[in-house]
N, C-alpha and C positions, 0 to 999 in steps of 0.2 A: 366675507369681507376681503378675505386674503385677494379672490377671485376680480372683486370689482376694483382692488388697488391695481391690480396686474392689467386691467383693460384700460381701467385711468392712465398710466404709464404708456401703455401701447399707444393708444391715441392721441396725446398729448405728445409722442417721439413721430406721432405721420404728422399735427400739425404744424411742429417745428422742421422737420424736415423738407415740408412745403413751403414756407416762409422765411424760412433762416433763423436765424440768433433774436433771443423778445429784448426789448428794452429795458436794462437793468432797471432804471430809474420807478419801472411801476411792479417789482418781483414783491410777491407777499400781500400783495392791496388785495382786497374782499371778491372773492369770486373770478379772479386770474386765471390764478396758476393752473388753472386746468377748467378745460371745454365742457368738461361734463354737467356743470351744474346748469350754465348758459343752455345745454342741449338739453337739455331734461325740464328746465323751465319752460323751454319754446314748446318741448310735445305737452304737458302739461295744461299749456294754453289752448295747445290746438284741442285735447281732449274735454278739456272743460266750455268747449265752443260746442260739440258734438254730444259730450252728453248733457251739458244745459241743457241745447234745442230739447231733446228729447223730455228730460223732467220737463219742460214748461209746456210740453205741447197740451195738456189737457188742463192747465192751470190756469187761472187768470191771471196778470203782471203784476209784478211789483210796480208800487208810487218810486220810494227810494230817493222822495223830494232831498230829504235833509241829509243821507248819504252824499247827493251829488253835489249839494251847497258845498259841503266842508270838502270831498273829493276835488270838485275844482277850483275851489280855491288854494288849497295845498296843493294842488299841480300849476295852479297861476304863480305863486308866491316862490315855488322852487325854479318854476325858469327863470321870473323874474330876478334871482338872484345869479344866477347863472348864465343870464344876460351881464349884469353889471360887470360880475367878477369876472367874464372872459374880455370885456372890453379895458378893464382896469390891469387885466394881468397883461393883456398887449399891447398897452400904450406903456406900461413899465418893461416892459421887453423889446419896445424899439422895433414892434413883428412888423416887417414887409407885406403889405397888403397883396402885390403881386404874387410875389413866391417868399416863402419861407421853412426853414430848413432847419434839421431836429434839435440844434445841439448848440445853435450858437445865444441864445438867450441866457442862461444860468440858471438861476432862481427861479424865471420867470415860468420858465419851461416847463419847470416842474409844479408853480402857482395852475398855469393853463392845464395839465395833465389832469389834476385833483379835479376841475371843475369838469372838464371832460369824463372822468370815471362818475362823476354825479349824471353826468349827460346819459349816460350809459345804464345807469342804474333808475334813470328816469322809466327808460326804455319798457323795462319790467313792471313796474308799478303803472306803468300805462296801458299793459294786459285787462284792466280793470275797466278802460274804456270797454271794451267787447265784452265784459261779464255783466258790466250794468243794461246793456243791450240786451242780453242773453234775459235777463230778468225781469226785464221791461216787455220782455216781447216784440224788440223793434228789429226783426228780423231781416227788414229790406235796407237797414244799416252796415248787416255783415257781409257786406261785399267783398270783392276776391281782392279788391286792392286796399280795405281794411285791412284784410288777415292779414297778407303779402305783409302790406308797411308794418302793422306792429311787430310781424314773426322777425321778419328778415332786420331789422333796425337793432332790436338786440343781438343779435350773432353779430353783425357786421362791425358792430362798436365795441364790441368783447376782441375783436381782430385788429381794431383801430387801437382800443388802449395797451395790447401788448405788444404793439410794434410801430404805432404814428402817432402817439399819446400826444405828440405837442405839435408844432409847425405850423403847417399846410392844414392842418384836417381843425382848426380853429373856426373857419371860417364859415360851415357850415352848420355848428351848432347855436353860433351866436346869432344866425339870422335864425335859423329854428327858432331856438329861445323867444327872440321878440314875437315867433309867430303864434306860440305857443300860449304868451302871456295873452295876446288878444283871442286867441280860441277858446279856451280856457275860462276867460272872460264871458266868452262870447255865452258855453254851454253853462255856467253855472248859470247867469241870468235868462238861459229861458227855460229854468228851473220853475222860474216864478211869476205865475200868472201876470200880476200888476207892470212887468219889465217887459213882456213881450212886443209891446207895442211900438220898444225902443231898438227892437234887433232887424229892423231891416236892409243892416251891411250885411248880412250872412254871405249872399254871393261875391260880394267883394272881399273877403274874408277868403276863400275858394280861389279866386285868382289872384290875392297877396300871395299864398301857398304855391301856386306855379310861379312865379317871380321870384321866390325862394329857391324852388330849383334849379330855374334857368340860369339866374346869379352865381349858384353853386356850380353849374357844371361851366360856366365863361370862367368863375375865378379859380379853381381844378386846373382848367385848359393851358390857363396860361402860365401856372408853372410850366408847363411841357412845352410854349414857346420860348417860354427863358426860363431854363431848370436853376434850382439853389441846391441841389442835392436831395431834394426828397425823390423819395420812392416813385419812378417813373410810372413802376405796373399799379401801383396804387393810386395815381390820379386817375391811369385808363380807367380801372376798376370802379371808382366811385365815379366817373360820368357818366359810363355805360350804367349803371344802379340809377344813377339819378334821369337818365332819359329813361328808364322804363317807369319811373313816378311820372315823368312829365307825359307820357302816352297815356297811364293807366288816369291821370286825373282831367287831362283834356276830354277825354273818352265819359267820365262821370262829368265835368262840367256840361260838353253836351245833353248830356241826357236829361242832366236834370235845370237847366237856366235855357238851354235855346229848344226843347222842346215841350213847354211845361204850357199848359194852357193863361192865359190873360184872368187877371185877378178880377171877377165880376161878380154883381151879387146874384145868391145862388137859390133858386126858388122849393120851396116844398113839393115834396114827390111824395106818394106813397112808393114803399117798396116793399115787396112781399116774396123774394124770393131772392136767392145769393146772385144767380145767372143773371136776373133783371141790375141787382145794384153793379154787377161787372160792367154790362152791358150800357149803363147809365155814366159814368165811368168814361166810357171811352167815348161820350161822347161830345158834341163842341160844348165849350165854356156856354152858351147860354143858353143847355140845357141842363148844366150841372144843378144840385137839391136845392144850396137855400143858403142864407147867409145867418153865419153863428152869431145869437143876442144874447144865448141864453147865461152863459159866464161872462157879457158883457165885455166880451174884448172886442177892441177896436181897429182890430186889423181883420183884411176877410183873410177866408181860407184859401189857400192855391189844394187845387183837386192833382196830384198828382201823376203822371204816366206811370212813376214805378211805384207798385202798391204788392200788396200781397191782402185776400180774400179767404177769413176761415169764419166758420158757425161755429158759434159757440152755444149750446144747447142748456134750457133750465136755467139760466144767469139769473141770481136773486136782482133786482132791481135796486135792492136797501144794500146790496154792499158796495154799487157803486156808487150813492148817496145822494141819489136822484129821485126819489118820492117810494111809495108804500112798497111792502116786499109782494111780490109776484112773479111768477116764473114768466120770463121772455125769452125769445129766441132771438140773440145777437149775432151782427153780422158786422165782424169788425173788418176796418180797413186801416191799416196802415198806412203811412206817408213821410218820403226818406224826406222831403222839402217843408212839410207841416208839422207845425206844433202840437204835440198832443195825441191822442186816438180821435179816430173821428167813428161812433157808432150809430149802425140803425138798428135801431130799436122797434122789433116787430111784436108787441102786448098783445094779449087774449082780450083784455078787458081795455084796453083804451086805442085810440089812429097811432098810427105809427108815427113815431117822435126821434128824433134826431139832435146830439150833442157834442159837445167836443168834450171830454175828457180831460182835464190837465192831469 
């Protein structure tokens, strides 16, 4: 113990000495006063990504319907409060929308800080997006610029609340906030089968997201065309951070809206082997399988470019609650753009059949 007080200390005297003197105004608030707990959350995160994958690979997915109901609705309902309170704490502080600066608010300063350490605590609890992933088996979700955004958003806001907790650094999480309430929104409703049919903004949803940071990094900027005294190397800092979101998500917009095949109906195939359904796959929209009746939703399916292709051997039929128990050989496909799993189903005893999953 004595040992890990003596390295807390240490570390905690290079981060100050890197950054200078922290903001009395946030000394003793939950998880501050020292880097370590922040640093050991984020490995944590990252380990529980690596040894998830690993548990789930021979497992079949968790549903996890009613976890991610109340999951994002309690992440809807705390930005949306966090929305409010950082618009209400700013208009009772008179904040400069151009530039604004640490110290001259009062009260307010310290109203906007609170909500920001909730911004920040958000951060953490939002680790929980990728473990629902991890458990779902939606592997072609955990992308590098998942991890990046969730790892790096907590450290970075742990450095914001002990040193820019109010000002300037408002501005970015109130637009978060609102984007958060409509994502949030977006993922608990296609939770549920019956609501799917009403989420076809998703991609606009995806470019609100880049307008959030492109905003951020013009309204950042312009302190540094007319400074109020905030922290110069801190606005460089957070534009440079937010142009590597605006690359890393331009770079997933394309992939997945301007190279995604045409929504068309999709005809029955036999398929009998992993390489043939890859191969079927990459091929034009109208020769993709067939159009989903069987859960009767009313949206087709988009056959996506980024997919991921494993067999799943022996699958009882009766646990995924689609007719009598018998061993088949599945061959699941993934889809970061599609609702659901989409499987073929290769039976001994009946033609091979094909469903979407919710």
């Amino acid at each position: 113990m004595e040992h890990l007080k003596a390295f807390d200390q240490e570390v905690n005297e290079f981060v100050d000495y890197m950054f200078g003197p922290r903001d009395s105004r946030v000394r003793g608030w939950l998880l501050l006063d020292s880097y370590l707990p922040t640093f050991f959350l984020t490995c944590a995160y990252l380990l529980c990504i690596w040894l998830g994958n690993k548990f789930m690979k021979n497992r079949p997915p968790f549903s996890l319907r009613a976890h991610l109901i109340v999951y994002n609705l309690g992440i809807t309902l705390l930005s949306m409060y966090m929305l409010i309170e950082l618009i209400l704490a700013t208009w009772e502080g008179g904040y400069n929308l151009q530039c604004q600066n640490l110290h001259s608010a009062g009260a307010a300063d310290i109203r906007v800080a609170k909500v920001l350490w909730w911004y920040y605590f958000s951060k953490v609890i939002e680790f929980m997006d990728t473990i629902f992933f991890v458990l779902r088996k939606k592997s072609s979700q955990i992308t590098f610029l998942h991890v990046y955004h969730h790892a790096t958003m907590f450290n970075i806001w742990w450095c914001v609340l002990n040193w820019i907790p109010c000002g300037q650094s408002f501005f970015g999480p109130t637009l978060n906030s609102f984007i958060h309430v409509l994502m949030y929104s977006y993922y608990g409703l296609s939770v549920i089968p019956s609501m799917r049919k009403y989420l076809w903004w998703k991609k606009y949803l995806t470019q609100a997201q880049l307008i959030q940071f492109l905003l951020t990094i013009v309204h950042t900027l312009s302190a540094a065309v007319k400074p109020c005294g905030f922290p110069f190397g801190c606005l460089m800092f957070q534009s440079s951070y937010m142009a590597t979101l605006v690359i890393l998500f331009v770079n997933f917009y394309i992939k997945t809206y301007r190279k995604a095949p045409s929504r068309t109906a999709v005809k029955e195939t036999p398929v009998t082997t992993e390489k043939q359904a890859e191969e079927q796959l990459c091929e034009t929209a109208g020769n993709t399988w067939y159009e989903i009746k069987l859960r009767k939703l009313a949206m087709p399916t988009r056959l996506c470019p980024r997919r991921e292709v494993t067999t799943l051997c022996k699958t009882q039929l009766m646990s995924l609650n689609h007719g009598p128990s018998f061993a088949c050989g599945v061959t699941l496909l993934s889809h970061s753009s599609c609702p659901g799993l989409i499987f073929a189903l290769h039976c001994t005893q009946e033609a091979p059949l094909m469903f979407l999953l919710q």
